[in-house]
N, C-alpha and C positions, 0 to 999 in steps of 0.2 A: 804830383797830384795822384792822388785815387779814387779809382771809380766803382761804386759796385753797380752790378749789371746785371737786369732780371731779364730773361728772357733770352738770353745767350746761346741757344741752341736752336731757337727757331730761324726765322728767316732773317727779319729786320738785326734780332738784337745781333747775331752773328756775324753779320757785313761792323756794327757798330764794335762788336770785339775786335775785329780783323783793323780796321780805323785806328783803335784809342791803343792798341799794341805798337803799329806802325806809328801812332805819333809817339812811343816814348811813354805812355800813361800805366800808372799800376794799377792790374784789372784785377778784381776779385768778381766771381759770378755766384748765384744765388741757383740751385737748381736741383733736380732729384735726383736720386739715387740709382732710377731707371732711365735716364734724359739720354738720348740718341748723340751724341759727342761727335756722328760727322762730319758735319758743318765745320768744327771747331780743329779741326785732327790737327792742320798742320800749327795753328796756335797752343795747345792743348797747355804746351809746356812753359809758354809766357802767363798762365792764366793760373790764380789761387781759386780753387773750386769748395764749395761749399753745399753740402744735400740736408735742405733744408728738412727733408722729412727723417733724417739721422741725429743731425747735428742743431736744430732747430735756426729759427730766426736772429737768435742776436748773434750766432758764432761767428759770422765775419767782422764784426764789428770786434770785438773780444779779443779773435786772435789773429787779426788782420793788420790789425794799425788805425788811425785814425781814417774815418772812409770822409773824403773831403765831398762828392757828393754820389746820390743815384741816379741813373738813369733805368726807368722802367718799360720794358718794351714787352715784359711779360702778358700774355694776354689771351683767352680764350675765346672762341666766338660760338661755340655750340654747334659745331658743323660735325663732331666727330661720339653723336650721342648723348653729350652731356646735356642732362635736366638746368631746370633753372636756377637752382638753388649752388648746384657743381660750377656755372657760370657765375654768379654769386660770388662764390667763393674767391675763384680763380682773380675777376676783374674789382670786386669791393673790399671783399674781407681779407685776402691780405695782402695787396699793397695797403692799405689800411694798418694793419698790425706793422708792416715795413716803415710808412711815415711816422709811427709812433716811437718804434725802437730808432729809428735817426734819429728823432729830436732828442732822446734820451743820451746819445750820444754824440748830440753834437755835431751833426754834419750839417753842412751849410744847404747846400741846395739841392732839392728833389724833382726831375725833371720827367715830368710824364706822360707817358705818350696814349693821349684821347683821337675820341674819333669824333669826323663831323657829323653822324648820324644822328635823325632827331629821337630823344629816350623813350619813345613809345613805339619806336618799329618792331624792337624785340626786344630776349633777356641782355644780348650784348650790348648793345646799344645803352639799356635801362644802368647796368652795371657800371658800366665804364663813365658814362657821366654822374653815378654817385659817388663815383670815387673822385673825381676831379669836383664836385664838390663839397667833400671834405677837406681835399687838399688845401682851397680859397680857403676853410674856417681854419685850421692850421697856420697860412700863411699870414692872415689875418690878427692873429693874435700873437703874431711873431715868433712860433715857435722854430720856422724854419721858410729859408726864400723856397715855392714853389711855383715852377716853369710848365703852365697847360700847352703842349704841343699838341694842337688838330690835326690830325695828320689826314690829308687827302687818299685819294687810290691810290696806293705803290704798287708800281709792278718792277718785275725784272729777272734776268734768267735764274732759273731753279727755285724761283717761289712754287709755295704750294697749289698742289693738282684741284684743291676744291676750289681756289680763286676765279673770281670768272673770268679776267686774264688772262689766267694761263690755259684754263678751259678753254676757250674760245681760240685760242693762238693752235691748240691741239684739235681742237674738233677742223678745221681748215685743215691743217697739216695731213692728217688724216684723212681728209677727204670727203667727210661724213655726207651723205648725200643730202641731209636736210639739217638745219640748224636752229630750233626756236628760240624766239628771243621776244621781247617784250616790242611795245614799236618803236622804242629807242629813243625816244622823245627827250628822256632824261640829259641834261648837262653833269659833267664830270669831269674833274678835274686828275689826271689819270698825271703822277711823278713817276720818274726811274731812281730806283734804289742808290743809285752812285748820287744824284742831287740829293734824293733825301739824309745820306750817310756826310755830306759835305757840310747840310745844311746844322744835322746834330754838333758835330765837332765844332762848327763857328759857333754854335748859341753855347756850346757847354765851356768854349777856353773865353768866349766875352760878359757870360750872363754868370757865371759860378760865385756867389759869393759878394754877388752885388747887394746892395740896399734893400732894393726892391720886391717887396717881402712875396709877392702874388704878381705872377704875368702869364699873357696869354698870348702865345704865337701862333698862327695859322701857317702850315705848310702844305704848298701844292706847287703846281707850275706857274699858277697865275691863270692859265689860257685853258679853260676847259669847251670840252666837243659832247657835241651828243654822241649817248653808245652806239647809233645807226653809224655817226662816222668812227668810232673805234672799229667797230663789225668789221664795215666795208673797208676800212684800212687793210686790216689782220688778212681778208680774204685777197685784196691785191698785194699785199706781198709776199705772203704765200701761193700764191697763182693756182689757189684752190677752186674749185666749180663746184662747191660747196653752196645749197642753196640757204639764202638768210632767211628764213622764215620771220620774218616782224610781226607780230601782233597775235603771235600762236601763245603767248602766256598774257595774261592782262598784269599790271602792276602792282606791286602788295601794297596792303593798306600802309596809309602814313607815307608813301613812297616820298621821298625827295627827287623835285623834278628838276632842281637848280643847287649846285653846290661847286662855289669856284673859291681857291685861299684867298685872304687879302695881304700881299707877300711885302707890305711897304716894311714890315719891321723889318725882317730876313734882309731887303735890300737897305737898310739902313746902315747895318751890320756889314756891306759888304757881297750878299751873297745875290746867286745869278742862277736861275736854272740853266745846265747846258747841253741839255738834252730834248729834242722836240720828240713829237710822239713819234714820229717815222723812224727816225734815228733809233728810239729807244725800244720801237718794238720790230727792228731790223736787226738790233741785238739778239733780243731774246729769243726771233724765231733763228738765227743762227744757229745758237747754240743747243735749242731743240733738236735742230737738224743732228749736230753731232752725236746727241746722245740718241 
């Protein structure tokens, strides 16, 4: 099998390189000429790499082999200055151009990774569900089976500093003497990266190349908490005296105050979250610790 792979340098898609290498799968990545290659170091050399801003968008297709499907994990969220239009781009316009040149080529199934945010909270939100539905009119008309993956909170060690995961995991660690936070009211359904990277590989060797022209899987843990209990978690088992300030931010408009996956497919398939949130953020603050 082969897989191409956008987003391979960030966080998600990275753990999913490290996966599809270890099972045996032939990885090509999609990625620019400036992409930070950390993440990737000790795979680097299992991996056909492809800088879409040199070499453009059909080059791995071309001189790759047949790509039997994608998975897309590329994705921007506008936390790091980018306008609306530079989100746009990143989350519509081209995985958009990527579904077009697969169908043109022939690959069976495009597996994408959405969010459950509802499309008016912002431009991430707005983008990422235009592009997932595109994907339905695509599937729709059979040009190619496409797999909508909702993907709940993931967290896990060495995700990104602007997360509020990891933020919050660090503001305690730290010891921050005050900490704002909203009144935490909200439900969320908060996975660890090893369930969510278990849960890609089962949909991508069961679901590839099936019939089934348009699906839609929900991934989480099933069991979501409010952020007051993520907070006070994070703060006892870091044995921080960090004080939680609740209610010093109010909530943004549109806020989602309830967002739990509905996991009967994933368990249909076999899979199992097997990480609770204690477990999985006694991980992360670990390895905080070491670095």
């Amino acid at each position: 099998m082969h897989v191409l792979l956008t987003g391979a340098t960030g966080y998600l898609g990275s753990h999913l390189a490290h996966a599809l290498v270890a099972g045996g799968v032939k990885v090509s990545i999609l990625k620019r000429s400036t992409s930070c290659l950390t993440r990737l170091a000790d795979i680097q050399h299992h991996l056909a790499m492809f800088d879409i801003d040199e070499k453009g968008i059909e080059a791995p297709f071309r001189s790759g082999g047949h790509i039997d499907a994608i998975i897309h994990a590329a994705t921007s969220y506008g936390r790091n200055g980018e306008n609306e239009f530079e989100v746009f781009k990143v989350n519509t316009q081209f995985p958009l151009d990527l579904l077009q040149t697969a169908t043109c080529f022939n690959t069976e199934t495009f597996f994408n990774t959405d969010t459950i945010l509802h499309e008016y909270l912002n431009a991430y939100a707005l983008s990422k569900q235009q592009f997932s539905q595109w994907g339905r009119i695509f599937a729709e008309s059979t040009k190619i089976q496409f797999v909508n993956i909702r993907l709940e909170h993931i967290y896990g060690p060495g995700d990104d500093s602007s997360k509020f995961t990891t933020w919050m995991i660090r503001q305690c660690l730290n010891r921050a003497s005050r900490i704002p936070l909203t009144k935490g009211e909200q439900m969320r359904d908060f996975i660890y990266i090893e369930d969510v990277v278990a849960a890609y590989m089962l949909m991508f060797k069961n679901l590839t190349g099936q019939k089934k022209v348009w699906q839609e899987v929900a991934l989480g843990s099933g069991t979501p908490v409010k952020i007051r209990h993520f907070a006070e978690t994070v703060k006892k088992l870091t044995n921080s005296d960090s004080e939680l300030d609740f209610g010093a931010f109010p909530y943004r408009n549109n806020e989602i105050m309830s967002s739990s996956a509905d996991i009967s497919t994933l368990n249909a398939m076999g899979w199992a979250s097997k990480w609770s949130l204690e477990a999985g953020l006694s991980k992360v603050i670990e390895m905080e610790r070491i670095e």
